[in-house]
C-alpha positions as CSV (number, residue, x, y, z in Angstrom):
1,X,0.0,0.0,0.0
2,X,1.8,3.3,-1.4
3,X,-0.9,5.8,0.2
4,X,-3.8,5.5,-2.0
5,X,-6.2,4.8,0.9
6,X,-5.2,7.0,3.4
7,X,-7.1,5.8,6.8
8,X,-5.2,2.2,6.0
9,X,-2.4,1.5,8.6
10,X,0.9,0.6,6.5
11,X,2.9,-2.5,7.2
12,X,5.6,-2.2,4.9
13,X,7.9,0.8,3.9
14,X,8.9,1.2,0.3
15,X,12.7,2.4,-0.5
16,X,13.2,5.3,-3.1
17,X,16.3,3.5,-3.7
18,X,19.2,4.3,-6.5
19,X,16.6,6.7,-8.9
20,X,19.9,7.9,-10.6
21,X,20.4,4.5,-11.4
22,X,17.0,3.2,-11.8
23,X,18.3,1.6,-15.4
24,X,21.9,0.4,-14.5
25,X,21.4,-0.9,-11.0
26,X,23.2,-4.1,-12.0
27,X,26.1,-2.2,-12.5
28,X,25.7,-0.3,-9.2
29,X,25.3,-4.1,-7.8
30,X,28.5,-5.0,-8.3
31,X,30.8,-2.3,-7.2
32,X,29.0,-2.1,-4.0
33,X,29.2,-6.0,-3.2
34,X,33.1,-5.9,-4.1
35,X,33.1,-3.3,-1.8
36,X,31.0,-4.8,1.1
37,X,33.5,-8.0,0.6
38,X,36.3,-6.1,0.7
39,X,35.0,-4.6,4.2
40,X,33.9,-8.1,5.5
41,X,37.6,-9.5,4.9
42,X,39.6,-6.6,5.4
43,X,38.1,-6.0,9.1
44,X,38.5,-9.6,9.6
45,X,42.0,-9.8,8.6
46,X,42.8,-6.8,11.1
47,X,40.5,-8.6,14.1
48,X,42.2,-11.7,13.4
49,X,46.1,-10.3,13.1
50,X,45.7,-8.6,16.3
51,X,44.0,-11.9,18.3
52,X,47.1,-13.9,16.5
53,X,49.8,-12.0,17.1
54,X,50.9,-11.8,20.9
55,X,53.0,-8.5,19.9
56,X,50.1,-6.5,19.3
57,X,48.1,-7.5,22.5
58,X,48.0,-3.9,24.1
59,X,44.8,-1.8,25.1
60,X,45.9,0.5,22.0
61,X,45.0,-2.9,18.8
62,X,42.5,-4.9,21.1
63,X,40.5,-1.4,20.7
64,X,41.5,-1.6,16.8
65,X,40.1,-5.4,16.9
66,X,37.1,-4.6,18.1
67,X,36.4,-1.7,16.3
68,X,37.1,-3.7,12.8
69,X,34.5,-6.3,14.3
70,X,31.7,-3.8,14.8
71,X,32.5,-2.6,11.4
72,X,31.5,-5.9,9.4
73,X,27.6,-5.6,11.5
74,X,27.5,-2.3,11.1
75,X,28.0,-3.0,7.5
76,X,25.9,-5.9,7.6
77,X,22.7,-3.8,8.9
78,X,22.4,-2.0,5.3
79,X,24.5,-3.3,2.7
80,X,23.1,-6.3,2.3
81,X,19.4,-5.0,2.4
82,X,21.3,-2.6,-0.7
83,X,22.0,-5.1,-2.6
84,X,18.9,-6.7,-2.8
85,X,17.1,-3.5,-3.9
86,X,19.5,-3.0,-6.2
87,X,18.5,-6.6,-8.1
88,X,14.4,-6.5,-6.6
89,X,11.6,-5.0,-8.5
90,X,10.0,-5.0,-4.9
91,X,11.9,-2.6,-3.3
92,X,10.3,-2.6,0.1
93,X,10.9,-3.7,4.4
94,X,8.4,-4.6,6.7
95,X,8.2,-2.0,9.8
96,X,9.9,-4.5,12.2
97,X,12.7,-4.7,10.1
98,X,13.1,-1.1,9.4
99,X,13.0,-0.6,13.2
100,X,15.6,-4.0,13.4
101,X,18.0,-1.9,10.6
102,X,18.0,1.5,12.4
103,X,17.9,-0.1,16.1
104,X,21.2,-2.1,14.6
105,X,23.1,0.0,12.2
106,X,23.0,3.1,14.6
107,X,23.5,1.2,17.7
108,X,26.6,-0.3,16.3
109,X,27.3,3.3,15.4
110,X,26.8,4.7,18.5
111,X,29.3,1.9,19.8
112,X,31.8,3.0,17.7
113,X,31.6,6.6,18.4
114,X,32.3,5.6,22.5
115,X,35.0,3.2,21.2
116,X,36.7,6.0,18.9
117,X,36.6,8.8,21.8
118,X,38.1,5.8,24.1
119,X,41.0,5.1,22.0
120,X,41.8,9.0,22.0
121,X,41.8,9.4,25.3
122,X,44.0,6.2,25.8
123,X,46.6,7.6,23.1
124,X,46.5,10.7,25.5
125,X,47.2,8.8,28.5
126,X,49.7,6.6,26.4
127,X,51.7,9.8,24.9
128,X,51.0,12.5,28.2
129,X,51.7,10.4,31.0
130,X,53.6,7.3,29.3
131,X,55.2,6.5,32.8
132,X,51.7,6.0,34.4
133,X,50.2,4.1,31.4
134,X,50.5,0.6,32.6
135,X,49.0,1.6,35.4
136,X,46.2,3.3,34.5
137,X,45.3,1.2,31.0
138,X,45.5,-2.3,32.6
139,X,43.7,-5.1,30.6
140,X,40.5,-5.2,33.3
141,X,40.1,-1.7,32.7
142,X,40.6,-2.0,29.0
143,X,37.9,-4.7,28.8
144,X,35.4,-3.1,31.0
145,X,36.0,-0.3,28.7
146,X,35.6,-2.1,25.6
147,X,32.9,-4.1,26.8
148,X,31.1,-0.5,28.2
149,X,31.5,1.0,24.9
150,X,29.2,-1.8,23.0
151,X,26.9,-2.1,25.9
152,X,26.3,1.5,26.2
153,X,26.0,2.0,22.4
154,X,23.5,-0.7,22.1
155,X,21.3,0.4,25.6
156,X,20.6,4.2,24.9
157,X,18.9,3.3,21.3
158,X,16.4,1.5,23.1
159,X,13.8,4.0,24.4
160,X,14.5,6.1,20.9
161,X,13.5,3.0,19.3
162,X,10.8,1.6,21.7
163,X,9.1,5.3,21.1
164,X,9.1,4.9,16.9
165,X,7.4,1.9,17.4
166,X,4.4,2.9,18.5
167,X,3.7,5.3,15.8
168,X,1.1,5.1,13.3
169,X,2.1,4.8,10.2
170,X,-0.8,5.4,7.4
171,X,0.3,6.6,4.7
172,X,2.7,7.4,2.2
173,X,5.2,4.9,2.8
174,X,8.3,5.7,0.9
175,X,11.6,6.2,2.3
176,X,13.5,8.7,0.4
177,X,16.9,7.4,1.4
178,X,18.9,4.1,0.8
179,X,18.0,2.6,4.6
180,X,16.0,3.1,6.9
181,X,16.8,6.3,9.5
182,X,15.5,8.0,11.5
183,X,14.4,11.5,10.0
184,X,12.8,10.1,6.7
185,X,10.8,6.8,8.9
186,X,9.8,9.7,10.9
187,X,8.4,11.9,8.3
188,X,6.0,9.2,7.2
189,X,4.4,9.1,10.9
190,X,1.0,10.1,10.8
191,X,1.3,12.2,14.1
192,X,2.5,15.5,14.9
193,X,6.5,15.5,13.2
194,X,7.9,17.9,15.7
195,X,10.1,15.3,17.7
196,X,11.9,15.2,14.3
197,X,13.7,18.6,15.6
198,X,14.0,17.1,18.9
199,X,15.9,13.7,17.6
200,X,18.0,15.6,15.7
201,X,19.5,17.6,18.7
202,X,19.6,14.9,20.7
203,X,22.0,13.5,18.1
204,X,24.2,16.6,17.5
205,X,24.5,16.9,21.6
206,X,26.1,13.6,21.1
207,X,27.9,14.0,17.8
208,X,29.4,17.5,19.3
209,X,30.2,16.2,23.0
210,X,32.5,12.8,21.3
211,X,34.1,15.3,18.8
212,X,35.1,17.7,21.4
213,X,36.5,14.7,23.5
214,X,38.8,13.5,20.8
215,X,39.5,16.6,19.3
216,X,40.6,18.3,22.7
217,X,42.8,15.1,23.0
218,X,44.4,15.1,20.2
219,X,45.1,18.5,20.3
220,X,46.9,17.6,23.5
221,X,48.7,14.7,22.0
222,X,50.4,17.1,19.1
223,X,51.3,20.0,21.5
224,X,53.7,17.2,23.6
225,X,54.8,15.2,20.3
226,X,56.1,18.9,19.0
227,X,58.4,18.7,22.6
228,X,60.0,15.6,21.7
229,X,63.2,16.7,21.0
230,X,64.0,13.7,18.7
231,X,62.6,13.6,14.6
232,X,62.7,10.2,15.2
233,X,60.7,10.3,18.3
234,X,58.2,13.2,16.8
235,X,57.6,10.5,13.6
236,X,57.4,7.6,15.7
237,X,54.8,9.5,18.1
238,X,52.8,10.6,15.4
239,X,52.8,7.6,13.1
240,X,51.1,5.5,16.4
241,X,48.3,8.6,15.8
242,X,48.0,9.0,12.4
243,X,45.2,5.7,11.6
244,X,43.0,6.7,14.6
245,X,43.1,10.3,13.3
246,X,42.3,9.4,9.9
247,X,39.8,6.9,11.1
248,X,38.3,9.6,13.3
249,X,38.1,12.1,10.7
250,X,36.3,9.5,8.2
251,X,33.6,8.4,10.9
252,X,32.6,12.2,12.2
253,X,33.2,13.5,8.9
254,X,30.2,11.4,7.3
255,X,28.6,11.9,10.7
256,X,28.2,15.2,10.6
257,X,27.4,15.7,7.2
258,X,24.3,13.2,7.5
259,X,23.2,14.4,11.4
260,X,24.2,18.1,11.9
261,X,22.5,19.7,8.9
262,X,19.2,20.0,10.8
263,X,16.3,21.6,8.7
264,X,18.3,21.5,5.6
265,X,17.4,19.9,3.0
266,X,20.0,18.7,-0.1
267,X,19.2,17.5,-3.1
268,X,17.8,13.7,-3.6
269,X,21.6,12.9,-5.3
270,X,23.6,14.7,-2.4
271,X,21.7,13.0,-0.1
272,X,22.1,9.5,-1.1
273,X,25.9,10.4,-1.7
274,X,26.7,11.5,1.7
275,X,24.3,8.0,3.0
276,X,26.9,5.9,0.9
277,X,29.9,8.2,2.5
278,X,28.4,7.5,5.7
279,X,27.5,3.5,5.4
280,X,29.8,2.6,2.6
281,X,33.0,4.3,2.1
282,X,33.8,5.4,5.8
283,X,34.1,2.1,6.4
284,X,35.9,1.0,3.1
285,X,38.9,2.8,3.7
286,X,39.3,2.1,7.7
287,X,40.8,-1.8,7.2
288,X,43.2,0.3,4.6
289,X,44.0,3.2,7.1
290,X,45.2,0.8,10.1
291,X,47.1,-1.8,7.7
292,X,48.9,0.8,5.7
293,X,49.8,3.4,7.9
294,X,50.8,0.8,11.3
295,X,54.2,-0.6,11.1
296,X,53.1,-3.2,13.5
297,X,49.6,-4.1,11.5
298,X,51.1,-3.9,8.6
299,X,53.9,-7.3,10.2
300,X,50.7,-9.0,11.7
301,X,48.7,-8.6,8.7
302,X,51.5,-10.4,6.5
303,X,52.0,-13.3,8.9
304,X,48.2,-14.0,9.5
305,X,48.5,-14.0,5.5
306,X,51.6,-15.7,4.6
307,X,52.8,-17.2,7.7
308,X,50.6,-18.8,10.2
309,X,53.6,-20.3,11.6
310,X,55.0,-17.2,12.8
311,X,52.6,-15.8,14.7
312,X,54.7,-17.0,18.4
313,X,57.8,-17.8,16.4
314,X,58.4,-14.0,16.2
């Protein structure tokens, strides 16, 4: 039902897809599943080099590892459903599983948001106060605060969620956007659309509050790397930096662009363009930011490739 009765309660949203591609979507197909195969295996072989290699079992790559594993669900929440619409004439998702795909892919999100301001503030403990470090990052703390990061994440979705679904929906059903989210499912609600502003505060607040975190650390970080009397120490400092700055910048950048515009409005090209920035090729290049920019990856990923052997020879 596409809204031609309007008193009828919906059951099923309808996607407004790829309309740029309405006539090639086969050859949209297949770039995005070599990408979300890429993303799969490249996150796996950076989970799996870290749990193999006994070298890189510090606070600073178990954070990494589980990052790269919440990348292949968070990946899993939309790109699959992608594909399919890509190849379906019936481009459409019952309610429960547009709540399941935004209740997932954000929650997942929100996980790794926590787990990226965490890592800043342990390289700020790691390069401001490297004395105290092993004291202060121990590995109960660094699980409780790996473990607090997806707990958390997946917790405060749940009353945002909870509230969404017990809206009516009546009529039209079609999401203009590639997945479900938040601000087009709630559009569609046949009830007063105020809380629309409301949700998208609540999610610059949080956006704004994780940037600041990292940013302020960071900012830290740099000011006592430019001390280091040493080249050699300055590029060894700031090449242990570099992939969770670069990883940072990728995730807030798409962030913001999809969460801090507000009442704007883009057009329907720009929009699905910064939705594929923010659920595609964010993170795409993270597997390829931590394996070529890491020294230390970059040895585990070659002997989880080409040496199983090695991995407690070495």
């Amino acid at each position: 039902m596409v809204g031609s009765n309007q008193t009828s309660m919906v059951t099923e949203f309808l996607f407004s897809g790829f309309p740029q591609f309405e006539d090639g979507s086969f050859l949209l197909f297949i770039p995005l599943f070599i990408i979300y195969i890429f993303i799969v295996l490249g996150n796996l072989i950076v989970f799996f080099a870290v749990r193999m290699d006994i070298h890189l079992h510090t606070p600073m790559y178990n954070f990494i590892s589980i990052f790269s594993f919440l990348e292949i669900w968070y990946t899993t929440a939309t790109i699959p459903k992608m594909l399919s619409n890509l190849i379906s004439k019936k481009k459409t998702i019952s309610i429960t599983g547009c709540l399941l795909q935004m209740y997932f892919f954000h929650s997942l999100g929100n996980s790794e948001g926590i787990l990226l301001t965490t890592m800043a503030i342990d390289r700020y403990v790691a390069i401001c106060n490297p004395l105290r470090y092993p004291t202060i990052m121990t590995p109960r703390l660094c699980a409780q605060l790996s473990a607090g990061s997806c707990i958390f994440g997946f917790l405060v979705l749940l009353p945002e969620i909870a509230w969404i679904s017990t809206l009516p929906f009546c009529g039209p059903n079609q999401i203009h956007q590639i997945f479900c989210d938040f601000e087009p499912v709630l559009r569609l609600a046949c009830t007063d659309t105020s809380m629309i502003l409301f949700e998208d505060v609540i999610h610059a607040i949080a956006i704004i509050f994780s940037v600041l975190i990292i940013a302020l650390s960071y900012v830290r970080i740099i000011t006592v790397i430019l001390r280091i009397p040493s080249a050699e120490g300055r590029q060894k400092a700031f090449s242990t930096c570099a992939s969770h700055l670069g990883v940072f910048l990728m995730f807030y950048g798409s962030v913001s662009l999809m969460y801090l515009r507000f009442s704007a409005t883009f057009p329907p090209i720009l929009d699905t363009v910064i939705a594929l920035m923010f659920a595609v090729l964010a993170p795409f290049f993270n597997p390829i930011i931590y394996s070529l920019r890491n020294k230390d990856m970059n040895i585990a990923i070659k002997k989880l490739l080409w040496g199983p052997a090695q991995w407690w020879s070495s």
